[in-house]
C-alpha positions in Angstrom: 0.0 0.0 0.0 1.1 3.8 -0.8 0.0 6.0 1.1 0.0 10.3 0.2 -1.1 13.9 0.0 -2.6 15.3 -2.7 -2.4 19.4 -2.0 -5.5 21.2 -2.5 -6.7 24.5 -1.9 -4.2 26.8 0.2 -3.3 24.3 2.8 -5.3 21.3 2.4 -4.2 17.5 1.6 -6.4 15.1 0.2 -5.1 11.2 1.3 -4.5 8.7 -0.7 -4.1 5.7 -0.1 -3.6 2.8 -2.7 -2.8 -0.7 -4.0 -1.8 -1.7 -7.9 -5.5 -1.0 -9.0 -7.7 0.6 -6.6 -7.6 3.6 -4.3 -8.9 5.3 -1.7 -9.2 9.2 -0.8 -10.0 11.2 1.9 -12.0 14.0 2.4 -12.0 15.3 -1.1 -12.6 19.4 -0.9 -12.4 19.0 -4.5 -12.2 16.6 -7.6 -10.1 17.9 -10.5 -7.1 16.9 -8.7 -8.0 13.7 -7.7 -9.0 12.9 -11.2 -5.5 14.2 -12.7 -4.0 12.1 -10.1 -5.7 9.1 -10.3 -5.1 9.1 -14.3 -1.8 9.9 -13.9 -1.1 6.5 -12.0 -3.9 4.8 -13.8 -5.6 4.0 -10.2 -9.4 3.1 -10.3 -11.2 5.1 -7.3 -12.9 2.4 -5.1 -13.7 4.6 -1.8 -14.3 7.8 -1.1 -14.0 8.2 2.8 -15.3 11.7 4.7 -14.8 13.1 8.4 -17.3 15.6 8.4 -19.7 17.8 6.4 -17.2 21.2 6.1 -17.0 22.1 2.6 -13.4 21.6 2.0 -13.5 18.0 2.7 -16.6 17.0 0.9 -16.9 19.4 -2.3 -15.9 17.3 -4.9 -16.9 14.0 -3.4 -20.1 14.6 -5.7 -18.5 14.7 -8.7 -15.8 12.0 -7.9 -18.7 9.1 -6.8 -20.8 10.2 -10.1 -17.3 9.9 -12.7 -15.6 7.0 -11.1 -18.5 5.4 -9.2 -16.9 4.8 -6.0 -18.7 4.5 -3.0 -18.4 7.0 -0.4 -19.3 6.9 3.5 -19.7 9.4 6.0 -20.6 10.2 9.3 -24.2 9.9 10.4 -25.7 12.9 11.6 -24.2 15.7 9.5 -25.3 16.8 5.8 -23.4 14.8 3.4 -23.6 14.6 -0.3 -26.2 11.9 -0.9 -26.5 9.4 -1.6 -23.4 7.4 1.1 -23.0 5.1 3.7 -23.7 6.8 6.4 -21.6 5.3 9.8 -21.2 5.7 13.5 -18.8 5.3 16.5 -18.4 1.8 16.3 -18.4 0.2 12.7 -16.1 -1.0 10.5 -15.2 -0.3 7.0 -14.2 -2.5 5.3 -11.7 -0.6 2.3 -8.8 -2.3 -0.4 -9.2 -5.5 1.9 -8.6 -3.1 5.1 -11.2 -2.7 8.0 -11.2 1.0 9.1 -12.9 1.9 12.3 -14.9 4.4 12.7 -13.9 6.5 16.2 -16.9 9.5 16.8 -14.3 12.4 17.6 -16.8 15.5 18.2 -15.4 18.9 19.3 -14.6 20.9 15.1 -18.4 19.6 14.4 -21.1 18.1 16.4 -20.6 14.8 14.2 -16.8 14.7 13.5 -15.4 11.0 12.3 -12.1 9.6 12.2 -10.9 6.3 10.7 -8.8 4.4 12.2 -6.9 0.8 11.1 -5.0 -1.2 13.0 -2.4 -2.6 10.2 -1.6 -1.3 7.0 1.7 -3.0 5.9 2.8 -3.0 10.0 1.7 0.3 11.0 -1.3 1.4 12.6 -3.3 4.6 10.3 -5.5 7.2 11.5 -7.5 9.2 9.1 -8.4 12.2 11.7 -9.3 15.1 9.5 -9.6 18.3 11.7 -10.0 16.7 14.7 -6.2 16.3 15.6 -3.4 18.7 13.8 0.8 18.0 13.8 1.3 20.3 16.7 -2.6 21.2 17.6 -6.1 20.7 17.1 -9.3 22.0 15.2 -11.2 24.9 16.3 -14.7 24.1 18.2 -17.0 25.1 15.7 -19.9 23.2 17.2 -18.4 21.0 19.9 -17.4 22.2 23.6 -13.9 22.1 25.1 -15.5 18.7 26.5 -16.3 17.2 23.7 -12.8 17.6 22.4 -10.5 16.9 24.9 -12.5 13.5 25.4 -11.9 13.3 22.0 -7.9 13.8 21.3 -8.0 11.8 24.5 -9.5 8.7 22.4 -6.8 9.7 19.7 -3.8 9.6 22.4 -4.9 6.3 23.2 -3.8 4.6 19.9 -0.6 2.6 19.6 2.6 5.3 19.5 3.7 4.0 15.7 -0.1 5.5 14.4 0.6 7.3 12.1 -1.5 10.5 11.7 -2.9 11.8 8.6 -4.9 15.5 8.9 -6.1 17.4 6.4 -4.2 20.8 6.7 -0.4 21.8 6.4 -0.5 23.7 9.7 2.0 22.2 11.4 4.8 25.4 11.2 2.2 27.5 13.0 1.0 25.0 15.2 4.7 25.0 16.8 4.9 28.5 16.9 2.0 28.1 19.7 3.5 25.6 21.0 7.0 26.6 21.5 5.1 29.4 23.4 3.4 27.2 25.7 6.4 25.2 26.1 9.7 27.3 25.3 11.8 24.6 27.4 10.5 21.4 25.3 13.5 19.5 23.4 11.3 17.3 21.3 9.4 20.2 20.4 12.3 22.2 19.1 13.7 19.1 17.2 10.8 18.6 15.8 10.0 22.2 14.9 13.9 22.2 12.7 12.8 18.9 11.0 9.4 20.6 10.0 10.9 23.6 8.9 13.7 21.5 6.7 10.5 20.1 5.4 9.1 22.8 4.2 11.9 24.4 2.8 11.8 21.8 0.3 8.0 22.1 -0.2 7.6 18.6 1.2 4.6 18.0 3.5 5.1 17.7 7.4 2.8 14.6 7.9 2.2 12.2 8.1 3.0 12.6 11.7 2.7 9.8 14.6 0.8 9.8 17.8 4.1 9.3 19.5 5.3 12.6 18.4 2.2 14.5 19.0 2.3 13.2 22.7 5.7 15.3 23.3 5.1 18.1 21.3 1.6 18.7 21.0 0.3 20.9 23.6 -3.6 19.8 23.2 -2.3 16.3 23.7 0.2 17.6 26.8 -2.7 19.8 28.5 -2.3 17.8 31.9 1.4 18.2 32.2 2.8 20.5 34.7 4.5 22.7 32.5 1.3 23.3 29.7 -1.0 23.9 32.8 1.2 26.4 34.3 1.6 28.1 30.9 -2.2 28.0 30.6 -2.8 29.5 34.0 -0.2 32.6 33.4 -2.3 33.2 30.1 -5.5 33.6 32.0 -5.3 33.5 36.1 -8.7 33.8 35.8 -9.7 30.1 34.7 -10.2 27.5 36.6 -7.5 24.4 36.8 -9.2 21.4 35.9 -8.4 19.2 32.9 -11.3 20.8 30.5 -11.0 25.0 31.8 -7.4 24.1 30.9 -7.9 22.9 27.6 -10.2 25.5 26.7 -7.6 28.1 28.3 -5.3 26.6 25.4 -7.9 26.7 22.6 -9.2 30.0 23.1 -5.3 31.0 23.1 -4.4 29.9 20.5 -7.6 31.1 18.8 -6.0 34.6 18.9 -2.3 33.6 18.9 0.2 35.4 16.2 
């Protein structure tokens, strides 16, 4: 199995991931790419696999399913582009001879999905889309602080070799926040050089692992000493339990430059 971004927009990847013949993407924000791509390495789109309803991971999922026929699946409970499977906190899909599993992460929506498989060619793979970030975590549209720390918490909770596939290159400014939460962090500041290197090159930061994100990712750290001291020097005000912490974080970085 291969497994890649396809850019899109400003700073979105579409995943692939693929055998000889068949393929399956990710949260496809739109289709022309996909297409060129998929020609390109003359794949045939089986799957067509969507975290939630935001428009930049389901606008061309339309068009793909309706010029490729793959069948696409979503989460139940938010609009998606009819007709799909729809799927909950608790199934399996079954993709390329892979079973995913479907993890309800809410917190970015009300109805946020990830995907998660145990073994793809010896690692573990976790299709999260903006649930979980290298280096942070999606704004709370319609969840509550809550909602998603319970969430990343299920996320943490994977084996450390996962390796974690988001949908956005935010990485760089993700460590910016997170080098402020946590100037004295040695992981973090190796892993912010290797990012950058990246970068620099035009290559994408991710996938990342859940190992990684555990000692650099301050939405995954929230609970250790040094994140909820930083949190309670950015606002004395709140309260020093596990969710007014996170949602200390979130509403800091919310506003961070």
């Amino acid at each position: 199995m291969q497994l890649l971004p396809i850019p899109a927009f400003t700073d979105n990847y579409i995943w692939v991931l693929h055998g000889t013949q068949r393929a399956l993407v990710v949260d496809p924000g739109e289709a022309g790419g996909v297409m060129d791509w998929l020609k390109q390495h003359g794949l045939q789109l089986d799957t067509i696999l969507i975290t939630h309803h935001h428009a930049d991971h389901t606008g061309g999922a339309a068009s793909l399913r309706e010029t490729t026929g793959a069948r696409v699946v979503g989460p139940t409970g938010e609009p998606m582009p009819e007709p799909l499977q729809r799927v909950d906190e608790g199934d399996t899909v079954m993709v390329l001879g892979l079973p995913f599993q479907v993890i309800k992460v809410p917190g970015h929506t009300a109805g946020h999905i990830a995907y998660y498989c145990p073994d793809v060619d010896g690692k573990p793979l976790l299709f999260c889309g903006d649930t979980l970030f290298s280096g942070g975590c999606g704004r709370l549209f319609e969840g509550t602080p809550a909602q998603m720390l319970n969430s990343l918490d299920r996320l943490s909770a994977l084996p450390d070799a996962t390796q974690v596939c988001c949908t956005h290159e935010y990485t760089l400014a993700n460590l910016k926040f997170a080098q402020a939460v946590e100037p004295h962090n040695t992981e973090l500041a190796a892993y912010m050089a290797q990012c950058q290197a990246l970068r620099t090159q035009n290559f994408p930061t991710l996938p990342s692992s859940i190992l990684v994100e555990k000692q650099i990712n301050p939405f995954l750290r929230s609970r250790q000493a040094a994140v909820r001291q930083a949190a309670t020097v950015h606002n004395p005000l709140a309260s020093n339990d596990d969710v007014s912490v996170f949602a200390t974080l979130r509403a800091w970085k919310n506003v961070f430059k």
